[in-house]
C-alpha positions in Angstrom: 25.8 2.5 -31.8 24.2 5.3 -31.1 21.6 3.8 -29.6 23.4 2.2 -26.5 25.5 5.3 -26.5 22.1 6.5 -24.9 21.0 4.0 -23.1 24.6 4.2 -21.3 23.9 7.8 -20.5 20.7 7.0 -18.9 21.9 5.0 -16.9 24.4 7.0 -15.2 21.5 9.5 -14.7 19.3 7.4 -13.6 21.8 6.1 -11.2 23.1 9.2 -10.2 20.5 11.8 -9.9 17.6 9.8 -8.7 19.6 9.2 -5.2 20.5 12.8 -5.1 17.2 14.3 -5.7 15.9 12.3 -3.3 18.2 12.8 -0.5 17.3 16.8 -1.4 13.5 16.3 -1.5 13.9 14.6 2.3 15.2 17.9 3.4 11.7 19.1 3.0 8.9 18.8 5.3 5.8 17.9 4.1 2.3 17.0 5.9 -1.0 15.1 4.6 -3.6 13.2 6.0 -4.7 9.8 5.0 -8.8 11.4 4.1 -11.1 14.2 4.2 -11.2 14.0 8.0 -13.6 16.6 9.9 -11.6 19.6 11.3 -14.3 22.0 12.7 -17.7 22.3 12.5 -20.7 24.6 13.2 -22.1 23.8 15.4 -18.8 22.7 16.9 -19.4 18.8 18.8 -21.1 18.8 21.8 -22.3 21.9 21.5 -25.5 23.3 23.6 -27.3 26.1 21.9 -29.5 28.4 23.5 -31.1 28.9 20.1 -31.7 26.6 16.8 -29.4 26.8 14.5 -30.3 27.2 11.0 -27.5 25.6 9.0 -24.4 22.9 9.5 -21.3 23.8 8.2 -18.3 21.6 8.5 -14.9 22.1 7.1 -12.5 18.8 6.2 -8.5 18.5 5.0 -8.8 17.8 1.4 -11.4 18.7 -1.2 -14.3 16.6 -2.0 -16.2 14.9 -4.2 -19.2 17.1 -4.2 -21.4 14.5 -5.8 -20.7 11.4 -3.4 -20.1 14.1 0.2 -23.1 14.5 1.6 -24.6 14.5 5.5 -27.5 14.3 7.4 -28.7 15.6 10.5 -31.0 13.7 13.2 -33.3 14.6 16.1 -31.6 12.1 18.6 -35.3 11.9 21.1 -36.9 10.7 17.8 -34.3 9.9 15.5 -36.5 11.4 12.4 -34.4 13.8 9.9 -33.9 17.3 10.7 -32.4 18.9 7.7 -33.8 19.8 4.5 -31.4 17.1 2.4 -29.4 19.8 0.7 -26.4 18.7 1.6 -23.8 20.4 -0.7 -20.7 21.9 -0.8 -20.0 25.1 -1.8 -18.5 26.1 -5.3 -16.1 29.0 -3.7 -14.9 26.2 -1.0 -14.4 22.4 -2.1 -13.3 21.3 1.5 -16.5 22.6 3.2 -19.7 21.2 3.1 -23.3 22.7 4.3 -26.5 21.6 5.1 -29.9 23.6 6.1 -32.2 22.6 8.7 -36.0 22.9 9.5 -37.1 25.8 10.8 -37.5 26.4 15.0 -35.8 22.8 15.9 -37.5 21.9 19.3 -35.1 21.7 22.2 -33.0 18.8 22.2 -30.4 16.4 21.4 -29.3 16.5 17.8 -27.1 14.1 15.8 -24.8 15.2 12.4 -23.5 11.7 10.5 -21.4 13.0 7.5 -19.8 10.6 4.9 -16.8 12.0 2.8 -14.8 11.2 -0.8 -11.9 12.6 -0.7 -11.2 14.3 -4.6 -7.9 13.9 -4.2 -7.2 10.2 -2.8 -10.7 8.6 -3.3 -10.6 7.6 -0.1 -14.4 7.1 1.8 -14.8 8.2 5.2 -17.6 8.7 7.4 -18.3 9.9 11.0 -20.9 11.8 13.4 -20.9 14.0 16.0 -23.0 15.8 17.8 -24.9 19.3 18.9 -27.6 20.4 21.7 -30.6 23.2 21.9 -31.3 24.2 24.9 -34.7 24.7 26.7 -35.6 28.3 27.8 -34.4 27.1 31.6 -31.2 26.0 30.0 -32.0 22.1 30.4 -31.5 19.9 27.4 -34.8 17.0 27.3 -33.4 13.8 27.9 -33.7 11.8 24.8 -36.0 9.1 24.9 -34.1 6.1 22.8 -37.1 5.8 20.6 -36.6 2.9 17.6 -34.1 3.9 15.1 -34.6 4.4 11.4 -32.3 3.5 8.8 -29.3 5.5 7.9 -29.4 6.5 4.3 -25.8 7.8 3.9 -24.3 4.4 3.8 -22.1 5.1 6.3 -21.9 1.2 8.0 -18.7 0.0 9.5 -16.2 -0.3 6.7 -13.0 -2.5 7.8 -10.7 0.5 6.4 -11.6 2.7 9.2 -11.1 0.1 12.5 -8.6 -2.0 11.2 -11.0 -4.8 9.9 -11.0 -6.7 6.3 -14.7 -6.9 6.0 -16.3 -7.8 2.7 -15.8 -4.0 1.2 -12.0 -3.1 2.2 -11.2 -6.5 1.2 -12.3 -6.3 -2.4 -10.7 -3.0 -2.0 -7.5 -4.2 -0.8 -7.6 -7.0 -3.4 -8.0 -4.5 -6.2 -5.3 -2.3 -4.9 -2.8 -4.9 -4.8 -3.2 -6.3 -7.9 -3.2 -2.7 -9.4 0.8 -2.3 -7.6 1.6 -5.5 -9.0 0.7 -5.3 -12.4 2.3 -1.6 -12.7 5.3 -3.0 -10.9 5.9 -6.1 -13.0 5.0 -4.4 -15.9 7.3 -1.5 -15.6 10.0 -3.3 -14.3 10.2 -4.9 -17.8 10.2 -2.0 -19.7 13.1 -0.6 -17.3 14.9 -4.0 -18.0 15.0 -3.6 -21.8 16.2 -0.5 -22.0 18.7 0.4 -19.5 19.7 -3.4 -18.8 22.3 -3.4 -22.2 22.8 -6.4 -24.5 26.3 -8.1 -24.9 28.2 -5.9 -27.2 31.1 -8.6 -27.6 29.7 -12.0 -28.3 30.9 -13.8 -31.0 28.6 -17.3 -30.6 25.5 -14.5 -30.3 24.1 -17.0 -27.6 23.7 -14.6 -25.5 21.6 -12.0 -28.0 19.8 -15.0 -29.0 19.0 -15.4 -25.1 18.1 -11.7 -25.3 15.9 -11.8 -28.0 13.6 -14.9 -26.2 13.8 -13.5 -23.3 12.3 -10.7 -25.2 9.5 -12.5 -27.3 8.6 -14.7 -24.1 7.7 -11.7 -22.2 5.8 -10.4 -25.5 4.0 -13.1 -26.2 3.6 -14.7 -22.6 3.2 -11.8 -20.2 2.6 -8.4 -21.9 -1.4 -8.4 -22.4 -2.2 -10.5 -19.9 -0.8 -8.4 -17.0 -2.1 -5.0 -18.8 -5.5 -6.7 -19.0 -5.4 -7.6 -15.0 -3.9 -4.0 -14.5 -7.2 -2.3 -16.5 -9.5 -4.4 -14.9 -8.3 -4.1 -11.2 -8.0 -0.4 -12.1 -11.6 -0.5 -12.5 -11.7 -2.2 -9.2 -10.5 0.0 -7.1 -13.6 2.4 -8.2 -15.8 -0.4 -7.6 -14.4 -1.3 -4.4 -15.2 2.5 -3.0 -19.0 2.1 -4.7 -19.0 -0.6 -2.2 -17.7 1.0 0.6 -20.5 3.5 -0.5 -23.2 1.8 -1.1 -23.0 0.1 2.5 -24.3 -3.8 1.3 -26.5 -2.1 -1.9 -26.4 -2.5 -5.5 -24.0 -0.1 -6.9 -24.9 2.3 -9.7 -23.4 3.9 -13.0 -24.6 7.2 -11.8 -22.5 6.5 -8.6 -19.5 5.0 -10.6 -19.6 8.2 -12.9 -19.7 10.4 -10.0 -16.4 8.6 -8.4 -14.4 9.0 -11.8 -15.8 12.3 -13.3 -15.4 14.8 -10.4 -11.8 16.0 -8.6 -8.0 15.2 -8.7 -8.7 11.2 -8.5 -11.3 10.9 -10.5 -9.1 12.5 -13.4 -6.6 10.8 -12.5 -7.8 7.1 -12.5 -9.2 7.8 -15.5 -5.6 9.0 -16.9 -4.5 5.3 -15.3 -6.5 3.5 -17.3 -5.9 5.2 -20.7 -2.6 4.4 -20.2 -2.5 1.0 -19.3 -5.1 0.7 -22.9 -2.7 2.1 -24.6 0.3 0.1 -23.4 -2.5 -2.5 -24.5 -3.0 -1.8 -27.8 0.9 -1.5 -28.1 1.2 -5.2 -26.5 -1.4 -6.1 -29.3 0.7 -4.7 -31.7 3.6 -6.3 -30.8 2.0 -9.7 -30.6 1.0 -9.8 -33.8 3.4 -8.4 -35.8 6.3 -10.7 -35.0 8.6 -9.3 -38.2 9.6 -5.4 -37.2 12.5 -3.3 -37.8 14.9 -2.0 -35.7 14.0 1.3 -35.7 10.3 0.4 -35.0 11.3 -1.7 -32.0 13.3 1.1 -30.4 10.5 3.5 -30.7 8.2 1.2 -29.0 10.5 0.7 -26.5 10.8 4.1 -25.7 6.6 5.0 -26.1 6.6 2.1 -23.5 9.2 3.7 -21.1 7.1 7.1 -21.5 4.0 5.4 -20.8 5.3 3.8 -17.6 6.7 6.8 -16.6 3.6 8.6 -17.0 1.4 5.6 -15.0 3.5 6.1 -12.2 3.0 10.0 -12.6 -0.7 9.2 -12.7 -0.5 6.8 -9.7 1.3 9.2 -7.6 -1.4 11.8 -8.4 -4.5 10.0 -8.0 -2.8 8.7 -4.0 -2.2 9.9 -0.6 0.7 12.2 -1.5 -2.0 13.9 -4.1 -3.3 15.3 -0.2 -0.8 17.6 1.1 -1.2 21.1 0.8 -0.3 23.1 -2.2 2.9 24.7 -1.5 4.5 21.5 -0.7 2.0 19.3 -3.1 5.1 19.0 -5.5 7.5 17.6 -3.0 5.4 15.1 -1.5 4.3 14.0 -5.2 7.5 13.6 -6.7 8.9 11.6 -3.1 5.5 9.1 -3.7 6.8 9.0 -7.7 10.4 8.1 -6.8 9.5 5.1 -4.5 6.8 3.8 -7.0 10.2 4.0 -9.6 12.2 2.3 -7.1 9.6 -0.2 -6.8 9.6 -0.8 -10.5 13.6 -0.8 -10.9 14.3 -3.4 -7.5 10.8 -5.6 -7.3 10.2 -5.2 -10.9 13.6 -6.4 -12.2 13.4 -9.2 -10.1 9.3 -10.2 -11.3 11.1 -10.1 -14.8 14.4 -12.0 -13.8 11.6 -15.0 -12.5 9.5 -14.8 -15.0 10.7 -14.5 -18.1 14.8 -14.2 -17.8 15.5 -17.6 -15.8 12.8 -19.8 -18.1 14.4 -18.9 -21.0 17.8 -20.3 -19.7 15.9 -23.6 -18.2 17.0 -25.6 -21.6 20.0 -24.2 -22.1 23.5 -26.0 -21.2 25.4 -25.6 -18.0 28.1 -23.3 -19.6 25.5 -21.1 -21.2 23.4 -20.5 -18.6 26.6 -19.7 -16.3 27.9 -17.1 -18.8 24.4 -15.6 -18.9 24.4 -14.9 -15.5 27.4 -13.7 -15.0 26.8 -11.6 -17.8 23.1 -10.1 -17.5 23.1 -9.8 -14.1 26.3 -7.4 -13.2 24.0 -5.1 -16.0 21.3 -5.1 -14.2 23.0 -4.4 -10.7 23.3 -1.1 -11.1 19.0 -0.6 -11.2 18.9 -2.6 -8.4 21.0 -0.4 -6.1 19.3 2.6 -7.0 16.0 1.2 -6.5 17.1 -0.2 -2.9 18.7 3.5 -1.9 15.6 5.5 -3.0 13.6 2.9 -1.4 15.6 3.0 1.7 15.2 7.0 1.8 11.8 7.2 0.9 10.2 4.9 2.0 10.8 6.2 5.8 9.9 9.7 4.5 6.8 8.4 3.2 6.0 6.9 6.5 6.3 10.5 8.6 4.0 12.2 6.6 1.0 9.9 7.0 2.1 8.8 11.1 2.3 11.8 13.8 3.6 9.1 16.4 5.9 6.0 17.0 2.8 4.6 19.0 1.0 4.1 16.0 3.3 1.5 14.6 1.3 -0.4 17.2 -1.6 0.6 17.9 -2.8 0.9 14.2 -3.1 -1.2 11.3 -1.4 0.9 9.3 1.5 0.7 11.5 1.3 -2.7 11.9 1.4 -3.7 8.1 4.5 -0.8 7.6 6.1 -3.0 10.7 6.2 -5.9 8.0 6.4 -4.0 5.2 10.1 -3.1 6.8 10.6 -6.8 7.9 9.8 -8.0 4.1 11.8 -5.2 3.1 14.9 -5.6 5.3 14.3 -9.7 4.0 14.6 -8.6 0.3 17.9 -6.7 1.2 19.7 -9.5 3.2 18.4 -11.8 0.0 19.6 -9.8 -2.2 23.3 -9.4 -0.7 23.1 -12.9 0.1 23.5 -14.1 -4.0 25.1 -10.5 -5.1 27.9 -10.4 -2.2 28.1 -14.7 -1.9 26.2 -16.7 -4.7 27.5 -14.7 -7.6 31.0 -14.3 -6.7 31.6 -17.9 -6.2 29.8 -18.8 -9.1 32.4 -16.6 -10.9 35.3 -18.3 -9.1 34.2 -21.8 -9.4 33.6 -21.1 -13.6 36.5 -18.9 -14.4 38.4 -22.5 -13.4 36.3 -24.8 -15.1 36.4 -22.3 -18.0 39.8 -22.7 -17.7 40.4 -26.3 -17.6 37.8 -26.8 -20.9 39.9 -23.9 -22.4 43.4 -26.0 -21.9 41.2 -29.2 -22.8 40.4 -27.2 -26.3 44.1 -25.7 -26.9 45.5 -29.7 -26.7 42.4 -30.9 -28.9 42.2 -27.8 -31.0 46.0 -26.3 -31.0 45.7 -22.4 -31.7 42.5 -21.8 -30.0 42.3 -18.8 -28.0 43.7 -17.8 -24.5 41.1 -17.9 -21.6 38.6 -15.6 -21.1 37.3 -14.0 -17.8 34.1 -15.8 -16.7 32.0 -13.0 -17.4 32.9 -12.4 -21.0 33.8 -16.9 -21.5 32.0 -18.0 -24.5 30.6 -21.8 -24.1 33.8 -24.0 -25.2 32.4 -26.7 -28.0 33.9 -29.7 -25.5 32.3 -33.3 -25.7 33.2 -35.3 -22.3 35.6 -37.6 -23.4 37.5 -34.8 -25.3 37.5 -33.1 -22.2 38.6 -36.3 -20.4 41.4 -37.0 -22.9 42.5 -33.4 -23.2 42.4 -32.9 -19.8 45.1 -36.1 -19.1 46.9 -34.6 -22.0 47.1 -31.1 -20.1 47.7 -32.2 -17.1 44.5 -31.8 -15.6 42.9 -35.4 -14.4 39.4 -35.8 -15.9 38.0 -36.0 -12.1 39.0 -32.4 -11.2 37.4 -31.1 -14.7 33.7 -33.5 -13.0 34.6 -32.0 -9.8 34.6 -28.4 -11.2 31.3 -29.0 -13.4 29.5 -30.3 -10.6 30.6 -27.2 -8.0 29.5 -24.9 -10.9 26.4 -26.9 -11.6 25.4 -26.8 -7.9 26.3 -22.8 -7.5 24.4 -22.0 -10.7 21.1 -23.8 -9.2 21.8 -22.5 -5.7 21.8 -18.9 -7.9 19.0 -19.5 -9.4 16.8 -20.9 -6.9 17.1 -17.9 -5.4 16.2 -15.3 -7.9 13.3 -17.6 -8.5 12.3 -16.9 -4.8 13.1 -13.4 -4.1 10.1 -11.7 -6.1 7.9 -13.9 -3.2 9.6 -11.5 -1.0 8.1 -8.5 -3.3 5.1 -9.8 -3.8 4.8 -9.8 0.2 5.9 -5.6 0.2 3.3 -5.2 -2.1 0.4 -6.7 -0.2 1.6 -4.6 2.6 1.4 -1.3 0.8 -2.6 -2.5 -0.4 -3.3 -3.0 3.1 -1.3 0.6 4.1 -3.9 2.2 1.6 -7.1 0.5 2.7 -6.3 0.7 6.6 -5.1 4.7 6.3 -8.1 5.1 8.4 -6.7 3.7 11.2 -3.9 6.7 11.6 -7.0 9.1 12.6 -6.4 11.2 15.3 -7.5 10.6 18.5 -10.6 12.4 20.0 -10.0 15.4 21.5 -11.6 15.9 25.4 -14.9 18.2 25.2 -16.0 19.6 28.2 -19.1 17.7 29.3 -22.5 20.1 29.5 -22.7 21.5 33.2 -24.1 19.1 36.0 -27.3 20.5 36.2 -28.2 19.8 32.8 -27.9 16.5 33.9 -31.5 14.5 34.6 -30.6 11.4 36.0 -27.1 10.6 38.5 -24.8 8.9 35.9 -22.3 5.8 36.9 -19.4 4.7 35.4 -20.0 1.1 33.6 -17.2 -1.1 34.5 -16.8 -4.7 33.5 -13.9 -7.8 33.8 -14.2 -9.9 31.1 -11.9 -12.6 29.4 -11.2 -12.4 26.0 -12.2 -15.4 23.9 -9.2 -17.2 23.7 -8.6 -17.2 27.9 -5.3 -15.3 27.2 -6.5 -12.1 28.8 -8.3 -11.0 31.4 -9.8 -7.3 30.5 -10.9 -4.7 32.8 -13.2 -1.8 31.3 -13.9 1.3 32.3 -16.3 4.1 30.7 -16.8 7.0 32.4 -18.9 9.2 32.8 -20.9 6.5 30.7 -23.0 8.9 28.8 -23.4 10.3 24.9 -20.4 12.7 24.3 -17.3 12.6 25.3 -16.0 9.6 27.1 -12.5 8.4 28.6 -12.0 4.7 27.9 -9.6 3.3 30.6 -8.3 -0.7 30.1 -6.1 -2.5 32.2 -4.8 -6.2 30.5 -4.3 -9.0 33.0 -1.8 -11.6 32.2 -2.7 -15.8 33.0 -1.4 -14.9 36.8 -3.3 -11.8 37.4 -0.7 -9.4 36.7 -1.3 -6.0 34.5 0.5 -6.6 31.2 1.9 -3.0 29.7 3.8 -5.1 26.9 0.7 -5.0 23.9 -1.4 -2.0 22.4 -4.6 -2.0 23.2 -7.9 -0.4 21.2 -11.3 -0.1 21.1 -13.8 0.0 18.2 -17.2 1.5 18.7 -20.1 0.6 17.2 -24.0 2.2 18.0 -26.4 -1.0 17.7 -29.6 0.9 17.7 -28.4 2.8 14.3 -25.9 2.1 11.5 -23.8 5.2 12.5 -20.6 3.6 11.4 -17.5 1.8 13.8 -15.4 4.4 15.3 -11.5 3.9 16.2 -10.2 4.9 19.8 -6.4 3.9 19.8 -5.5 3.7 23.9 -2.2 5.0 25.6 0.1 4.1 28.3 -1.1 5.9 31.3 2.1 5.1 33.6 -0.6 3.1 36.2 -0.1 -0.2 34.5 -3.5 0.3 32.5 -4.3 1.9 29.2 -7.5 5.0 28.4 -8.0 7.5 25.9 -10.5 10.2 25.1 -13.3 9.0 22.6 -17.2 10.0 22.1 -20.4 8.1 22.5 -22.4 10.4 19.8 -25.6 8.9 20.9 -27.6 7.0 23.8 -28.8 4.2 23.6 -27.2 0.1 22.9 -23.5 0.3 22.3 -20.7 -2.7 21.3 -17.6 -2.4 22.3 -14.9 -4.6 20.8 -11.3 -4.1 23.0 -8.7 -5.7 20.7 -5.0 -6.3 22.3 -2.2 -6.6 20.2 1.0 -8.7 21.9 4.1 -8.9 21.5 4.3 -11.4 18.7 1.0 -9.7 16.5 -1.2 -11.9 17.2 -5.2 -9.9 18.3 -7.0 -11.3 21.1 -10.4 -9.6 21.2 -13.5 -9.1 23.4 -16.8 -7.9 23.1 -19.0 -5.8 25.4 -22.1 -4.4 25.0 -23.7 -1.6 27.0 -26.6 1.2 27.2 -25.6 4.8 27.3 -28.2 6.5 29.1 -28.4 10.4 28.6 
């Protein structure tokens, strides 16, 4: 007794306080980025030197990985290495990261391509930019395109950053996902058996026998193979940024050891996975030994419960809210903690409700699977509504920290996939209230008569049975059909009403439990959404800021705009493009989208990806604006000259990408 006395008052807690905290932790303001994204540099970009420098330093917005961060620097007239290939960052500094260079650089154009791992989300990123000396008359030498060497950072174009599920971000993704999805389901069932009580008052014990099944299936069925696919996805997601690494190469265990052994993610993906193999060894356990006591069970139960709780923790820490800044590091962490729980408590209930609740009832009769439902699930309503109002708060909380603009629902695909994320979402709620506010209720209406009628059937059978029960707490009456058809004429109650009533309860019981079968489909959706959220983060960098271009008379040749009309391949577009001034540095991108008829359409998002084809310098993202002349630019930079590929992707109305490619030479 006294154990439900305590599950009882977890519950109201649990119900209670995880609201209220985190209506008081939205009060907060809180800031992160989505990687170790280049803040300021020195040389700053498109700088020109009257001297050679003799060092890079560059400082980022979260700490790295000092043993994956590295750089390189490159003479742009003949794209040989200029640095010494120390690389490092400093032990008094973890979000700053220096190289050296060879002595007396000659006069020229020079190129810095830097790739990041951030220690506290594990998130890769890479980028360039890029620095002048000047001759003793002030002039930089124009650069002479000479042939291109290979990079060696690995920096290539990774889908994560431009929006794109290449090879690398889609094993990524893939991993990711199936990481959320075996923590949810998994969690969710531990939530279930502890906070979602037994029935106290049942004298047929149907429905502990129910429980007990219900329990065993998920034991024997679920437990181990879902912690296996959780450890092994785990492992994964650390292979999937080796790839994103490695750039197309083998990946190494030196590589691997350096991802897990160094910073806030590494210690905390290595915290995930002891967990999860401990929970493991647990499920082993409890699979094998089929004959335990009580008070072994409930200590299980609650190891398990600690363990999830301490996976999420671990999640939370090892993710994007690991990357504000210190003095709000707590509050962001414990806002990323409480959706993960209300994940677990709404999506997870419902993975366990179709998995393993509703199979267990398949065999059972028509009365006992009623009673069950209206039983169980009124117990576990309550952990559904809290998981849908944390949800609800912080979900949208999580969103403002990671977006700086409404645009970027649009024009990113970050905001794209939280667009359907909150579609999905808004779908799961109207399911939801759709079998709690219509299904159930009738259900309840519908059996509390039939319960009735088989209960005035028994009393003229069986004189001296007991008085009717509520359809909640209604024990299966022991009626055959022709009893029921003789007591019914004997009570009054003609034998076709009593079919009539068994068949409406038959068809709102399937109705019921067709949907809770499809619902977690629903889920499952929200959850690919938040995989592809944490590959395409990348996408919410911000835009280039302008640069003043170097003076004219630096200038050696007269430069041109490039301009070009092009259709996109499916003939839905027409695309106008300018670049200008169409040279390496800074560039503003200007679009205009032309409809079937000619007509500039405003109604999509338009962006551009960048990719150098002389080098493997990465793909970078330049997310275009409204500019109130019925066309669309931005600022973005062209760190090199030479052959470039520019891929304009428009976004309409109803999401679907119609795409372009253009190529071009940059002269200097």
């Amino acid at each position: 007794m006294k154990y439900v006395f305590t599950n009882k008052v977890w519950r109201r807690l649990l119900t209670l306080a995880l609201p209220l905290a985190c209506c008081l932790w939205l009060l907060l303001p809180a800031t992160s980025e989505a990687h170790a994204i280049l803040l300021q540099s020195d040389p700053a970009n498109s700088a020109i030197l009257k001297s050679p420098p003799s060092q890079v330093r560059m400082w980022f917005s979260e700490d790295l990985n000092p043993t994956i961060s590295t750089a390189q620097v490159i003479n742009g007239t003949n794209r040989q290495r200029v640095d010494t290939q120390d690389a490092h960052v400093p032990s008094n500094n973890s979000r700053e990261m220096d190289l050296s260079l060879s002595a007396n650089l000659a006069p020229g154009v020079y190129i810095v391509i830097w790739r990041t791992q951030s220690a506290d989300d594990g998130h890769v990123l890479s980028g360039s930019f890029l620095f002048s000396v000047a001759a003793a008359d002030g002039t930089v030498p124009q650069s002479s395109g000479a042939t291109s060497i290979p990079n060696t950072l690995g920096t290539g174009a990774t889908g994560g950053a431009n929006g794109q599920l290449d090879g690398p971000t889609f094993f990524s993704f893939l991993m990711v996902t199936l990481v959320e999805l075996g923590t949810i389901f998994w969690i969710g069932a531990q939530l279930w058996r502890m906070f979602v009580p037994p029935i106290e008052q049942d004298e047929s014990g149907i429905l502990q026998e129910l429980r007990q099944q219900e329990e065993h299936r998920f034991e024997r069925v679920f437990a181990i193979p879902v912690l296996i696919l959780t450890f092994l996805a785990n492992l994964g997601v650390l292979i999937g940024q080796g790839l994103v690494i490695a750039n197309g190469k083998a990946l190494s265990l030196s590589m691997l050891l350096g991802l897990s052994n160094n910073g806030r993610f590494g210690t905390y993906w290595t915290v995930r996975e002891i967990i999860v193999a401990l929970a493991l060894l647990i499920a082993i356990y409890t699979f094998m030994i089929k004959k335990r006591s009580e008070i072994i069970d409930a200590a299980l139960s609650w190891i398990n419960l600690i363990l999830a709780l301490g996976l999420l923790i671990a999640m939370t820490l090892s993710g994007h809210a690991a990357a504000t800044s210190n003095n709000i590091l707590l509050f962001a962490v414990l806002i990323d903690w409480l959706h993960l729980l209300a994940a677990a408590l709404w999506v997870g209930g419902m993975f366990y409700i179709a998995t393993t609740y509703l199979p267990v009832l398949h065999d059972r009769s028509l009365q006992e699977r009623t009673v069950s439902l209206l039983s169980v699930l009124p117990r576990y309503t309550p952990l559904a509504i809290t998981g849908v109002i944390i949800m609800a708060v912080s979900g949208p909380f999580n969103a403002t920290i990671h977006m700086s603009s409404w645009g970027q629902l649009f024009s990113t695909a970050y905001g794209r996939a939280l667009v359907v994320k909150v579609l999905l979402v808004a779908a799961l709620l109207v399911t939801s209230a759709i079998h709690f506010r219509i299904f159930r209720p009738r259900l309840a209406k519908d059996y509390a008569k039939y319960a009735a009628s088989l209960v005035a059937t028994a009393e003229v059978t069986s004189p001296g049975d007991a008085t009717p029960e509520t359809a909640e707490d209604a024990e299966p009456a022991e009626v055959t059909d022709e009893a029921a058809t003789e007591g019914g004429e004997k009570a009054g109650v003609p034998p076709e009403q009593v079919e009539q009533l068994e068949r409406e309860v038959g068809r709102q019981e399937a109705r019921l439990t067709k949907t809770l079968r499809w619902e977690p489909v629903l889920g499952i959706g929200v959850l690919i959404c938040t995989g592809l959220m944490n590959v395409f983060a990348g996408t919410l960098l911000p835009a280039a800021v302008p640069v003043q271009s170097p003076p004219a008379q630096q200038q050696t040749q007269a430069i041109k705009p490039f301009t070009t009309t092009v259709k996109t391949t499916d003939n839905q577009y027409t695309i106008q493009l300018k670049i200008s001034p169409n040279r390496f540095g800074p560039n503003t991108f200007t679009v205009k989208v032309l409809d079937k008829n000619g007509k500039p359409d405003t109604n999509v998002g338009v962006s551009l990806y960048t990719t150098m084809l002389d080098m493997d310098m990465g793909t970078q993202t330049v997310n275009l604006q409204p500019d109130n002349q019925g066309g669309f630019n931005a600022n973005g930079f062209l760190d090199m000259n030479g052959d470039w590929e520019i891929r304009v992707q428009v976004r309409s109305p109803d999401f679907k990408l119609h795409e372009v490619k253009v190529k071009l030479v940059t002269p200097y």
